[in-house]
C-alpha positions as CSV (number, residue, x, y, z in Angstrom):
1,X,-23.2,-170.2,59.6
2,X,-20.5,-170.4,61.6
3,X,-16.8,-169.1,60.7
4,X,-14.3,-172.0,60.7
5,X,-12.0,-169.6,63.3
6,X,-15.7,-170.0,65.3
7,X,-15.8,-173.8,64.6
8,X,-12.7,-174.4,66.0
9,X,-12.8,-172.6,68.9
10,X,-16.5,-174.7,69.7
11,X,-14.8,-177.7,69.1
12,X,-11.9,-176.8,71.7
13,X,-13.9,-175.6,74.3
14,X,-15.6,-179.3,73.9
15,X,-12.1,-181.0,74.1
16,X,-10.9,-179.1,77.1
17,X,-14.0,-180.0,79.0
18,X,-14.2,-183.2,78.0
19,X,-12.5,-185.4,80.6
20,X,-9.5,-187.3,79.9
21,X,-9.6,-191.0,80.3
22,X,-9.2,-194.2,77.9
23,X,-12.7,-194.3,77.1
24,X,-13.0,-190.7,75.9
25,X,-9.8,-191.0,73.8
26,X,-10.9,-192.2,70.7
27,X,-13.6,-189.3,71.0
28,X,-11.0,-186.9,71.8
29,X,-8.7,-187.7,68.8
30,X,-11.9,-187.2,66.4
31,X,-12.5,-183.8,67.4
32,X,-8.8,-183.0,67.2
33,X,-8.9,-184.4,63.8
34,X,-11.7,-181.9,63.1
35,X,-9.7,-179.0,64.1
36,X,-6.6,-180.6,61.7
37,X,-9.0,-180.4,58.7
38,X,-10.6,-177.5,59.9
39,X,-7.3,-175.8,59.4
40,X,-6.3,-177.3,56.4
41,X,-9.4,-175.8,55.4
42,X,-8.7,-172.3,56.8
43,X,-4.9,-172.6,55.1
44,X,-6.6,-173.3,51.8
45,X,-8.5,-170.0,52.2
46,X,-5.5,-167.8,53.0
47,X,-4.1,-169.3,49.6
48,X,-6.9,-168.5,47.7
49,X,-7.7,-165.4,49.4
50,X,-4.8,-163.9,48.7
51,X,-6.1,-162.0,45.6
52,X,-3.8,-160.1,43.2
53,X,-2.8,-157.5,45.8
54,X,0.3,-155.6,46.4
55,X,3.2,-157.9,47.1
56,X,6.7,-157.4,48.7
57,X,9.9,-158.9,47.1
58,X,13.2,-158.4,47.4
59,X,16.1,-159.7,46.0
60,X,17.9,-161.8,48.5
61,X,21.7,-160.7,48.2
62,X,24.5,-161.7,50.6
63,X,25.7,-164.9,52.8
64,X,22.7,-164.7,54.6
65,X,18.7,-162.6,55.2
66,X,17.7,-161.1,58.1
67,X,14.1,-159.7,58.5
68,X,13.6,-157.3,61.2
69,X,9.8,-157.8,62.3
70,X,8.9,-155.5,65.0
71,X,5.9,-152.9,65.5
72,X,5.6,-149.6,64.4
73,X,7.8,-146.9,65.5
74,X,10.3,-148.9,67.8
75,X,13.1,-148.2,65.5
76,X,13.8,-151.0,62.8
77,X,14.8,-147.9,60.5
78,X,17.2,-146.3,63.0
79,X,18.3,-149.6,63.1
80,X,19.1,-150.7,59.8
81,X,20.4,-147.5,58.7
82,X,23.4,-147.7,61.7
83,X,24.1,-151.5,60.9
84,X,24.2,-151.1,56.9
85,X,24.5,-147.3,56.2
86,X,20.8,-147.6,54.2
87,X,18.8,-144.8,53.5
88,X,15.3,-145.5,55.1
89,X,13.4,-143.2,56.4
90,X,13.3,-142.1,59.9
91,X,10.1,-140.7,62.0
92,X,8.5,-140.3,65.3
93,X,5.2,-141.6,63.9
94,X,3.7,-145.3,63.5
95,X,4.4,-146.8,59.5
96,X,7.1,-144.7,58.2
97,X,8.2,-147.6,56.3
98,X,5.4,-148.5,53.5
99,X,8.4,-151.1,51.5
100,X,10.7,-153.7,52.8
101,X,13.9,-151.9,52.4
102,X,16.9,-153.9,52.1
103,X,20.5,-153.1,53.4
104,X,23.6,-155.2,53.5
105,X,25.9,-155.3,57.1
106,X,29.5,-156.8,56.5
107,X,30.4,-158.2,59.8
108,X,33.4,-160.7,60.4
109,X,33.6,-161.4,56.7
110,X,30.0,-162.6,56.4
111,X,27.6,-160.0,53.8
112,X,24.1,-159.9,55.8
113,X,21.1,-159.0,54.0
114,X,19.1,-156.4,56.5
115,X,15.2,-156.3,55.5
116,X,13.3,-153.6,57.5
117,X,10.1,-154.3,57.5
118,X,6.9,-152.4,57.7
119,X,5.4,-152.5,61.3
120,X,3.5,-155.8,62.4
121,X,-0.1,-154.8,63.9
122,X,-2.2,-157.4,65.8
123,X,-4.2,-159.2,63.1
124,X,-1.2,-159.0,60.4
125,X,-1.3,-162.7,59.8
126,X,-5.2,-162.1,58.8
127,X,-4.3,-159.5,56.6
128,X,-4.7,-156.5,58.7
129,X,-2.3,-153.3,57.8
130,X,-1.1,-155.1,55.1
131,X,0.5,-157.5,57.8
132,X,0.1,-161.0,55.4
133,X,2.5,-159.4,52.9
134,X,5.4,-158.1,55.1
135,X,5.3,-161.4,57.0
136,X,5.5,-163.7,53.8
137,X,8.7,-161.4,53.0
138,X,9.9,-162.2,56.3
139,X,9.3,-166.3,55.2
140,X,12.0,-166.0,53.4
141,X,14.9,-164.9,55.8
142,X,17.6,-167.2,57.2
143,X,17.2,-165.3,60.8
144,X,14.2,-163.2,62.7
145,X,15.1,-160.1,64.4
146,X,12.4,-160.0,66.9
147,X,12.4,-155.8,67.8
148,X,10.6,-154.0,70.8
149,X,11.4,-151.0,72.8
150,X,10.9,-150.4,76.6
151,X,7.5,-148.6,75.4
152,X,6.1,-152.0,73.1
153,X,8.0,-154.9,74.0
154,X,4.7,-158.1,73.8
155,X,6.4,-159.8,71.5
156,X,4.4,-162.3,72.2
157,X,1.7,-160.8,69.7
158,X,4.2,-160.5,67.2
159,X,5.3,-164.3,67.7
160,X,1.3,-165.0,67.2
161,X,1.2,-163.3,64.3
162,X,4.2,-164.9,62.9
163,X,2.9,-169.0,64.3
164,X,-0.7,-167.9,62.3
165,X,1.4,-167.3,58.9
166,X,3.1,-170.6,59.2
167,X,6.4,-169.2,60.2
168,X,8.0,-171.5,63.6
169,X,10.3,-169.8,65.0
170,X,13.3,-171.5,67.1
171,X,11.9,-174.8,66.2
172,X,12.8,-177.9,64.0
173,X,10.6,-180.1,61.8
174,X,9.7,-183.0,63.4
175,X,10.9,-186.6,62.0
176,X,8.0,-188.1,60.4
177,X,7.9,-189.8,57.1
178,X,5.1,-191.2,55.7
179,X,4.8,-194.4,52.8
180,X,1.7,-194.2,51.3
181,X,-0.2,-198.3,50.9
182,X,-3.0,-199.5,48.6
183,X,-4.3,-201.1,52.0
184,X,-4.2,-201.5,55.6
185,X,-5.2,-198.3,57.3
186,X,-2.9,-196.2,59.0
187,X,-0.2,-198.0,60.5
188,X,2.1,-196.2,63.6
189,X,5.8,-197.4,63.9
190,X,7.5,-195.0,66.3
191,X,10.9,-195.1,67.8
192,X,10.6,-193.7,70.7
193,X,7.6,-192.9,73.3
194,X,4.9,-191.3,72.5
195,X,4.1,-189.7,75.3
196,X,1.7,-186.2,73.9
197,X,-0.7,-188.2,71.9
198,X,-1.6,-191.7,70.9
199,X,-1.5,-193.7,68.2
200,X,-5.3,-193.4,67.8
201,X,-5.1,-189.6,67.4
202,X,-2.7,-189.4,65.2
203,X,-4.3,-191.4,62.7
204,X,-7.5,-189.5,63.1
205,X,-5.2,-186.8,62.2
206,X,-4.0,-188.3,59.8
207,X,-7.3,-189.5,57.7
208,X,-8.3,-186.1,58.1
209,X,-5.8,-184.9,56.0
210,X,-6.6,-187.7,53.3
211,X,-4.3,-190.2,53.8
212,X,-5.7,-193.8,54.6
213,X,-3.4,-196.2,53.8
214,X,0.1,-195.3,54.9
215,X,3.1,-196.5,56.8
216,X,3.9,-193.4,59.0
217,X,7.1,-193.8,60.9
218,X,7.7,-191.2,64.2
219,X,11.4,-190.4,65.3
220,X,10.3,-187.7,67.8
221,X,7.9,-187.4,70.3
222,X,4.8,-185.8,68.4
223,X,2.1,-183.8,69.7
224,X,-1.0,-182.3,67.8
225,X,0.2,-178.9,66.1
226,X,3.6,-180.6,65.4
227,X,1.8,-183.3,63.6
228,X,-0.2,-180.6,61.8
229,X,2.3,-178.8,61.1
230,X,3.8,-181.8,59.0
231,X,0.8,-182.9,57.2
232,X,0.0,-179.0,56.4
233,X,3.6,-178.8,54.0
234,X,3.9,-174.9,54.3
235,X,5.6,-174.4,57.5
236,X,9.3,-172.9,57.4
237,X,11.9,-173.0,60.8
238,X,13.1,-169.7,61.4
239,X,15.8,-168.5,64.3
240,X,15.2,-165.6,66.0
241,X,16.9,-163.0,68.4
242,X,15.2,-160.9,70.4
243,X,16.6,-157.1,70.9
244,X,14.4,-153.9,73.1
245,X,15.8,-150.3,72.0
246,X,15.1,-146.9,73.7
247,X,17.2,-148.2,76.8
248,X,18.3,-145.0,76.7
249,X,14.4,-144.3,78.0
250,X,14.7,-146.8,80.2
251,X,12.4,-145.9,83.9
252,X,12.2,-147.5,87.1
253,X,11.2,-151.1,86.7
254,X,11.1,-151.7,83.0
255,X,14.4,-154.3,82.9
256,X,12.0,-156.5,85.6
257,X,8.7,-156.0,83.6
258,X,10.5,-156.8,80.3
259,X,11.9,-160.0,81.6
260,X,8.6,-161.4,82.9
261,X,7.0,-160.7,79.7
262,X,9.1,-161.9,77.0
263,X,10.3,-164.7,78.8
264,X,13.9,-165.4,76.9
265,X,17.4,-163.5,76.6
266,X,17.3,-160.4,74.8
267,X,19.5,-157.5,74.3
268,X,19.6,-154.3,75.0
269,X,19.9,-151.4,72.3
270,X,20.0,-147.8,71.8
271,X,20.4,-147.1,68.4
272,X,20.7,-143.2,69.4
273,X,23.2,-143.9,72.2
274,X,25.1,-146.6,70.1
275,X,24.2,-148.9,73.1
276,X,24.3,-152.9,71.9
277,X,24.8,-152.9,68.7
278,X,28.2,-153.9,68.0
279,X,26.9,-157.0,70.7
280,X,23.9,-156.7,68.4
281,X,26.0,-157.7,65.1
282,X,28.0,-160.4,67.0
283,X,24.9,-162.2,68.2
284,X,23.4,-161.8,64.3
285,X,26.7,-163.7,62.8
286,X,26.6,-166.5,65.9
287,X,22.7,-167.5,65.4
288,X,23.0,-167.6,61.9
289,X,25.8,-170.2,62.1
290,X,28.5,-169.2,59.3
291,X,31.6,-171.2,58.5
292,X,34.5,-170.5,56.7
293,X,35.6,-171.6,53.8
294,X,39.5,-171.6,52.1
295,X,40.0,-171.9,48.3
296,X,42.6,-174.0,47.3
297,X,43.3,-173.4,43.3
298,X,44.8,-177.0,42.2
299,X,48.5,-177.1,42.2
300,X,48.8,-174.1,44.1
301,X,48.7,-173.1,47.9
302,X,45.7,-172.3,49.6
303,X,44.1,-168.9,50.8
304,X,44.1,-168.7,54.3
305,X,43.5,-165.0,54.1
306,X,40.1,-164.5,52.6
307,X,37.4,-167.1,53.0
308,X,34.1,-167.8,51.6
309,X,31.4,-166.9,54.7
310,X,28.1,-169.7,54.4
311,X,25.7,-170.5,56.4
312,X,26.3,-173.7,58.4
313,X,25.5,-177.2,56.8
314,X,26.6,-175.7,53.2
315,X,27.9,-178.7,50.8
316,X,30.2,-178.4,48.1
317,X,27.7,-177.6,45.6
318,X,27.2,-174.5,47.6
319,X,30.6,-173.4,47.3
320,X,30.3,-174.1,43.4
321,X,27.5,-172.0,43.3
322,X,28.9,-169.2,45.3
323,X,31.8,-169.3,43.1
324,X,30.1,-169.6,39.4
325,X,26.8,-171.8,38.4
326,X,29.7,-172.9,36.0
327,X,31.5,-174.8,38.7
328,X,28.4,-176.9,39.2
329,X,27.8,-177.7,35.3
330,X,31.3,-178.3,35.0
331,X,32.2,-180.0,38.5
332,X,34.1,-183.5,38.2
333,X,35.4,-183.7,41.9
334,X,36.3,-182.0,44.8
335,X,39.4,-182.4,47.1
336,X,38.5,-181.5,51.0
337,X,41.3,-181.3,53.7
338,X,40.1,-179.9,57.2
339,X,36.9,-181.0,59.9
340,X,34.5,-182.8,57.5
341,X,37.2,-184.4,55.6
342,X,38.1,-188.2,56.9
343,X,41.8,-188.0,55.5
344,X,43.6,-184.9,54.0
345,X,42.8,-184.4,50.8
346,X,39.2,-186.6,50.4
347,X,38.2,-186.7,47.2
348,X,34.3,-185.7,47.7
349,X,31.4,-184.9,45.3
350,X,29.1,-182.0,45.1
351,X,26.5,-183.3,48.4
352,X,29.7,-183.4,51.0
353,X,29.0,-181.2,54.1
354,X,31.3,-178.6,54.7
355,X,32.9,-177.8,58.2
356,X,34.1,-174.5,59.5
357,X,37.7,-174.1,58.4
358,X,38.2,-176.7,55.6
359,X,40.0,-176.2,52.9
360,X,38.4,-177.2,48.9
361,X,40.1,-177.6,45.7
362,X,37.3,-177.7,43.1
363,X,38.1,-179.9,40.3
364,X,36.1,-179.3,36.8
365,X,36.1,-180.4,33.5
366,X,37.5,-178.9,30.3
367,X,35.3,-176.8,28.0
């Protein structure tokens, strides 16, 4: 019997030489709703495949996680040990690093959580060298730190790798919600074009997935795997930066071959040469998106020296937790003056949004 990895691969060699017209559509929307349960099927598997091995965890610390995802030997250790002074281990030979070691990088008042992270091998998502537990470590992190060297730099493996274990990188959820009915069918109310599949397909899609009576309301533009993607539940939005060391290796043509191949902005490093990586630690804090936030004790003036560092689209809640869990048991009000404040001084509760350079008083009850 066939694999489902060979099932779906029959089924899109049918789709892609079938030929596209109205009267194939509906045809061509089954068999993509094949492949959707297909999948679904395939993610079920993983789940229950995943035994009762080894696992990574670590602790997240910090304002915010990075997880440096890169293959063997092209100097994530080297790396984190000159950004956070960590002790990992060092060596001219493929997996040297056998744990997710963890290392903390203060940069502009911001604590970042380095993870270095045992080399990614083609087939990791499938479990090969150990690859499905480093990259659901990596699931966790606030930012991907995509690593090559001028030796190894197809990334786009490592991307793969990453897209088959449910991580997106550089993307966003797309705006669907869906109301389930006791009748009715499927029922499409977009606001905007749909201009990558029609309204038959996705409710193929849909069905396949269970769901057969349902209001399903689009905001974006949807096409197949973003659909999927939704109805699947187990997708997490990364950001990622891409950086190559060992430009201190660098030979004739390699800048030219690098940019063809990867195919985005990346930055140069050498960790030996101390090439990059104060650039390195800049572009870190800007992708991640901190603001800063001034304590203002009630009654008194406030801090404008030290600031809480969180990541953007942090509510007061966050703050509160930063500060104590106490705050957040004990929390009556807030008082905002700066960006995300309409007046000075806004009395707010704990959901308000913070802005970069506002100014809190956090108001609690008595014990």
């Amino acid at each position: 019997m066939a694999t489902i990895e060979e099932q779906i691969k029959e089924i899109e060699e049918e789709i892609f030489n079938t030929q596209k017209n109205k009267a194939t559509e509906h045809h061509i929307g089954k068999l993509k709703a094949k492949i959707a349960k297909l999948r679904a099927q395939q993610e079920l598997q993983k789940i229950k495949g995943g035994g009762t091995g080894r696992r990574y965890y670590v602790k997240k610390s910090g304002d915010a996680t990075v997880a440096l995802v890169g293959f063997p030997s092209v100097g994530k250790s080297s790396l984190l040990n000159y950004l956070t002074e960590s002790k990992s281990e060092v060596g001219e030979y493929h997996f040297t690093t056998l744990e997710v070691i963890p290392g903390v990088m203060e940069h502009k008042g911001a604590k970042i959580q380095i993870l270095d992270m045992p080399g990614i091998i083609k087939g990791a998502a499938r479990g090969k060298g150990r690859g499905r537990e480093v990259i659901t470590a990596a699931r966790a992190a606030d930012l991907i730190l995509l690593l090559g060297d001028v030796f190894n730099y197809r990334l786009d493996i490592l991307e793969r790798e990453l897209y088959e274990a449910g991580i997106r990188l550089d993307k966003q959820p797309l705006d669907i919600s869906i109301s389930p009915e006791n009748k009715g069918g499927i029922n499409i109310r977009s606001t905007v074009p749909l201009t990558k599949m029609s309204e038959l397909e996705m409710a193929e899609i849909i069905r396949a997935y269970g769901i057969v009576n349902a209001i399903v309301t689009v905001r974006d533009d949807v096409d197949v795997d973003g659909l999927v993607d939704f109805l699947a539940g187990n997708r997490v939005y990364i950001p990622s930066v891409v950086a190559i060391n060992k430009f201190d290796l660098r030979y004739d043509g390699v800048e030219e071959n690098i940019e063809k191949t990867i195919g985005r902005d990346y930055l140069e490093l050498s960790v030996v040469k101390d090439r990059g990586v104060s650039e390195l630690k800049d572009l870190i804090y800007d992708t991640l998106g901190f603001v800063r936030i001034y304590l203002k004790p009630k009654g008194e003036k406030a801090d404008m020296e030290v600031p809480i560092v969180l990541l953007e689209g942090c509510t007061v809640k966050t703050v509160c937790e930063h500060l104590h869990r106490d705050f957040v048991d004990l929390f009556r009000y807030a008082l905002v003056w700066g960006k995300s404040a309409k007046f000075p001084g806004q009395s707010v509760g704990l959901n308000h949004v913070m802005a970069d350079g506002d100014v809190v008083s956090i108001i609690t009850k008595r014990r």
